[in-house]
VMD Tcl script that builds the backbone (N, CA, C; Angstrom):
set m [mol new atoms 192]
animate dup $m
set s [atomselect $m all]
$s set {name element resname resid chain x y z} {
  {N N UNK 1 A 0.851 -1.182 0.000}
  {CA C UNK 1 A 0.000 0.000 0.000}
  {C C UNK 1 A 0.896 1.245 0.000}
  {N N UNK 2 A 0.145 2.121 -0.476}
  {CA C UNK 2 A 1.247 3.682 -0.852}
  {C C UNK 2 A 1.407 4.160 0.512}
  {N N UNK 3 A 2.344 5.234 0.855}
  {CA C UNK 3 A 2.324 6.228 1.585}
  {C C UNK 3 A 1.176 7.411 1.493}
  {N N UNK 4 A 0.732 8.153 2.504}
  {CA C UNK 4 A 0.256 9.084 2.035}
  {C C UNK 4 A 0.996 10.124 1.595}
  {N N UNK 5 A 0.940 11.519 0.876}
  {CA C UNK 5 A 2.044 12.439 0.561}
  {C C UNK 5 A 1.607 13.444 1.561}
  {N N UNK 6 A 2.086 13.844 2.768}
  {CA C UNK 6 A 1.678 14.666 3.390}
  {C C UNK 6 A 2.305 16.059 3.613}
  {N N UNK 7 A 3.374 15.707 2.569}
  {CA C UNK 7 A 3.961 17.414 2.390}
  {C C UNK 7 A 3.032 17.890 1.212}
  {N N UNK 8 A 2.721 16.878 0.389}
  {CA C UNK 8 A 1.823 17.595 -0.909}
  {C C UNK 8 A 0.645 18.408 -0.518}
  {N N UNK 9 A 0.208 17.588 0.358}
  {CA C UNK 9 A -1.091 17.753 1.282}
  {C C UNK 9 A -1.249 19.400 1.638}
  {N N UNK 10 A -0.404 19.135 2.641}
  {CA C UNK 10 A 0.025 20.629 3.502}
  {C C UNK 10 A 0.361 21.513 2.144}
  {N N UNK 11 A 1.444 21.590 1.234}
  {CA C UNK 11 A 1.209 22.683 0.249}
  {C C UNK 11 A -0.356 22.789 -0.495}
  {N N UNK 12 A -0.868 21.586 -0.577}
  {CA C UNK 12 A -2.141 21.953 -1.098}
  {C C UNK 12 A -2.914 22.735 -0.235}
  {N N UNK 13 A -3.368 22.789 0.746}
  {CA C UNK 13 A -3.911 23.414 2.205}
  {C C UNK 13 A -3.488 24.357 2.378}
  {N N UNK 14 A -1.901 24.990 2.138}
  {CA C UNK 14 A -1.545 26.126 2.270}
  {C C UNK 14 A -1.926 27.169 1.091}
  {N N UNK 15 A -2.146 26.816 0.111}
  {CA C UNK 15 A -2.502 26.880 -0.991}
  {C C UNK 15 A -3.963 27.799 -1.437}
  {N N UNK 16 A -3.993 26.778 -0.825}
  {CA C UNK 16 A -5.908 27.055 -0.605}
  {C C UNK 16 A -5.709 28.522 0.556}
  {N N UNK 17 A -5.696 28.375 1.406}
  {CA C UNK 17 A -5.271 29.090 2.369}
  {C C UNK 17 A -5.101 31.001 1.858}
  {N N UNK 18 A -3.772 30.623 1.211}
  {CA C UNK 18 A -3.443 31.572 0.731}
  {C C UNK 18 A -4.203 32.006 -0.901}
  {N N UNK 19 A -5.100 31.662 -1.326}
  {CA C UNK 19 A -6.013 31.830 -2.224}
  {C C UNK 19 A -7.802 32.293 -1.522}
  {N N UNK 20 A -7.483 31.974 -0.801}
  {CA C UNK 20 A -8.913 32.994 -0.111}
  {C C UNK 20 A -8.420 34.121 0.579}
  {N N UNK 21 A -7.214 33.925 1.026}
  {CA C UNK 21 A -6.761 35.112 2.063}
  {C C UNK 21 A -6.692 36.365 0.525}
  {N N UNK 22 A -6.538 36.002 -0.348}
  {CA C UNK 22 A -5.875 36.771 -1.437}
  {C C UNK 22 A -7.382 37.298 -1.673}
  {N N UNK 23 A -8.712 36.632 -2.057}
  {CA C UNK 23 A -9.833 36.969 -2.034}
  {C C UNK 23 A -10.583 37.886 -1.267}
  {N N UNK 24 A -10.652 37.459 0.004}
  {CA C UNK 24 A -10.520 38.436 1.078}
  {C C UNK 24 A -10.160 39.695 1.173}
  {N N UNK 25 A -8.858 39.968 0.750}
  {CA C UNK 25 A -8.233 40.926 0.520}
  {C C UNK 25 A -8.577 41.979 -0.785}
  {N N UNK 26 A -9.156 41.082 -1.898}
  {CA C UNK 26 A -9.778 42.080 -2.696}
  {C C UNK 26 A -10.828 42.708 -2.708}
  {N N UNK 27 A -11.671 41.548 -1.744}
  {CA C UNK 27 A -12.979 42.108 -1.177}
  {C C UNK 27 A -12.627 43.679 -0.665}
  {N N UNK 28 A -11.992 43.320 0.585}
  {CA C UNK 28 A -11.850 44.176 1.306}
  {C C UNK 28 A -11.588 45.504 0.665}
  {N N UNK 29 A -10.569 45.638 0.015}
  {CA C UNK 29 A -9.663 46.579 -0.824}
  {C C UNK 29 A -10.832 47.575 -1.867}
  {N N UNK 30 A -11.679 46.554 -2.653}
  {CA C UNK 30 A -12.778 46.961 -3.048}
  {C C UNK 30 A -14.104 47.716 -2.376}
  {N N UNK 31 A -14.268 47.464 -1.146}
  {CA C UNK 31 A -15.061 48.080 -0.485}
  {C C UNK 31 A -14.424 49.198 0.228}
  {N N UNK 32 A -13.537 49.543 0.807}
  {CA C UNK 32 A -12.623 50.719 1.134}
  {C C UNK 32 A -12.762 51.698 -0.352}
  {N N UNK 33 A -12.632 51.422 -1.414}
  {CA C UNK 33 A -12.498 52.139 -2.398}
  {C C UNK 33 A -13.803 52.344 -3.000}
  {N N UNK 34 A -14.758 51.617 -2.869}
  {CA C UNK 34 A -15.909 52.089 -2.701}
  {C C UNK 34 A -16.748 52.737 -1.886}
  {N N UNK 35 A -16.197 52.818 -0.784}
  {CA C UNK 35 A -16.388 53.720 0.360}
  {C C UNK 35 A -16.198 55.211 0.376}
  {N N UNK 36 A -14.867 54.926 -0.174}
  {CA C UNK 36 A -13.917 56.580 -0.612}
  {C C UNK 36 A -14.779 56.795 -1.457}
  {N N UNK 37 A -15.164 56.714 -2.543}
  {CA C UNK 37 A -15.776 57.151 -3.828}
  {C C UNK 37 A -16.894 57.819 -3.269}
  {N N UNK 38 A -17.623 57.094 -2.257}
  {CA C UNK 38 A -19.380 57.649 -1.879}
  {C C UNK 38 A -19.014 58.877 -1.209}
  {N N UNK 39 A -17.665 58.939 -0.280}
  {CA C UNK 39 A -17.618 59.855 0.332}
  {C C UNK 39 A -16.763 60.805 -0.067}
  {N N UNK 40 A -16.510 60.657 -1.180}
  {CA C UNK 40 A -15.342 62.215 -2.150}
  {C C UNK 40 A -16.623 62.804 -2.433}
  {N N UNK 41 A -17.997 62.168 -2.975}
  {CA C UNK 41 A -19.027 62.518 -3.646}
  {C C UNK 41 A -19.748 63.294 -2.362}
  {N N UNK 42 A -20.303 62.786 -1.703}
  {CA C UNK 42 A -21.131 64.033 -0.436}
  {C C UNK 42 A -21.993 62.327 -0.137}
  {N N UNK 43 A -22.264 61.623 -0.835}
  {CA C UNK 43 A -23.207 60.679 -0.667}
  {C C UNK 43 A -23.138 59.815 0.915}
  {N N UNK 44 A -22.105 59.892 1.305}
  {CA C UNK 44 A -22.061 58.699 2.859}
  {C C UNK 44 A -21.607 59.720 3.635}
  {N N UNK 45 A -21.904 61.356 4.093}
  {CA C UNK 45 A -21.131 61.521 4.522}
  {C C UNK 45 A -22.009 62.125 5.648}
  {N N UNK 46 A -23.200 61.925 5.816}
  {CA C UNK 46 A -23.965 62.547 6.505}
  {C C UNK 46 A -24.755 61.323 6.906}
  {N N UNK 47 A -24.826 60.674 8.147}
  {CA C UNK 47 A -25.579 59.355 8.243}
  {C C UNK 47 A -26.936 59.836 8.729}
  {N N UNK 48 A -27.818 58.981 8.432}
  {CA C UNK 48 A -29.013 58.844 8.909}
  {C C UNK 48 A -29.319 59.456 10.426}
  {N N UNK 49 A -30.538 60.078 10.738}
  {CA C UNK 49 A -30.865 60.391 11.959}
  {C C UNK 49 A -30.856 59.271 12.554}
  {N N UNK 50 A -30.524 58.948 14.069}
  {CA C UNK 50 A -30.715 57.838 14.778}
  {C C UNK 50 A -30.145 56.978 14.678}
  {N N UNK 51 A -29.037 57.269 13.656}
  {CA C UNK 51 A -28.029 55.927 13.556}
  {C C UNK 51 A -26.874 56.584 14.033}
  {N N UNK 52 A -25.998 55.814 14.684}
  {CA C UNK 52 A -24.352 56.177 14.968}
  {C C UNK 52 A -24.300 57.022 16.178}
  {N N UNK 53 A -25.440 57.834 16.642}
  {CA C UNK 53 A -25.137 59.116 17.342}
  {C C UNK 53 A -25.797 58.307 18.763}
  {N N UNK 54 A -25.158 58.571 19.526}
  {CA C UNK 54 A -25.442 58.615 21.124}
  {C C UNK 54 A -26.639 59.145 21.478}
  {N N UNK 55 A -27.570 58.467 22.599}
  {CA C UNK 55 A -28.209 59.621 22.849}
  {C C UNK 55 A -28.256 60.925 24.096}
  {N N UNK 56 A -28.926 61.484 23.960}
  {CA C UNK 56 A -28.116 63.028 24.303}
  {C C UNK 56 A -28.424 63.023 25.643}
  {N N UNK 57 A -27.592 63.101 26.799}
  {CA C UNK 57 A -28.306 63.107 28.406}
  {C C UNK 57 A -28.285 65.193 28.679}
  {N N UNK 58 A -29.506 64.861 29.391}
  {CA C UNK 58 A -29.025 66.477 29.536}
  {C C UNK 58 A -28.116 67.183 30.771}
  {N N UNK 59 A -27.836 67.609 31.158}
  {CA C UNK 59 A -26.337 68.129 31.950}
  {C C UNK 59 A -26.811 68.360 33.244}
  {N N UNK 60 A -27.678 68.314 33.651}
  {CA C UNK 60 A -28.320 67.947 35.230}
  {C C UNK 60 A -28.131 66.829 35.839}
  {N N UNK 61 A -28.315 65.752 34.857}
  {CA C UNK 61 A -28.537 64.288 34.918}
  {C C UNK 61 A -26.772 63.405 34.271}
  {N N UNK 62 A -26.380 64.458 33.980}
  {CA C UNK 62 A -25.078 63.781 33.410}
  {C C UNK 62 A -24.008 63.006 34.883}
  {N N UNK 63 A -24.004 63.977 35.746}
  {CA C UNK 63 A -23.408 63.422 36.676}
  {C C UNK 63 A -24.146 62.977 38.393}
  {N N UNK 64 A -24.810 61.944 37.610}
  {CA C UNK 64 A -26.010 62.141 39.223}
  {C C UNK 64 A -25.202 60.624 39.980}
}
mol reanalyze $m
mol bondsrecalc $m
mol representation Tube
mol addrep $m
């Protein structure tokens, strides 16, 4: 009966590995630069009411 090849293995696995990480990375790269684009334009640069922002305590109550 054969050996298994388990260095082939592992380069195949690393392989793989490093072929999604590479994917990943364009994802990523692509959405950053699509990001920039919305926001050179005026389009993302003003978010929605009620999103992102804290809500507001008033200064009586801030330190009780």
């Amino acid at each position: 009966m054969a050996k298994p090849n388990y260095n082939f293995q592992k380069r195949q696995k690393e392989a793989a590995r490093k072929a999604r990480q590479d994917a990943r990375l364009a994802r990523r790269q692509s959405r950053t630069t699509d990001a920039g684009t919305a926001t050179e334009t005026g389009a993302a640069s003003d978010p929605p009411a009620g999103e992102g922002t804290p809500p507001t305590v008033p200064p009586d109550k801030a330190e009780a």
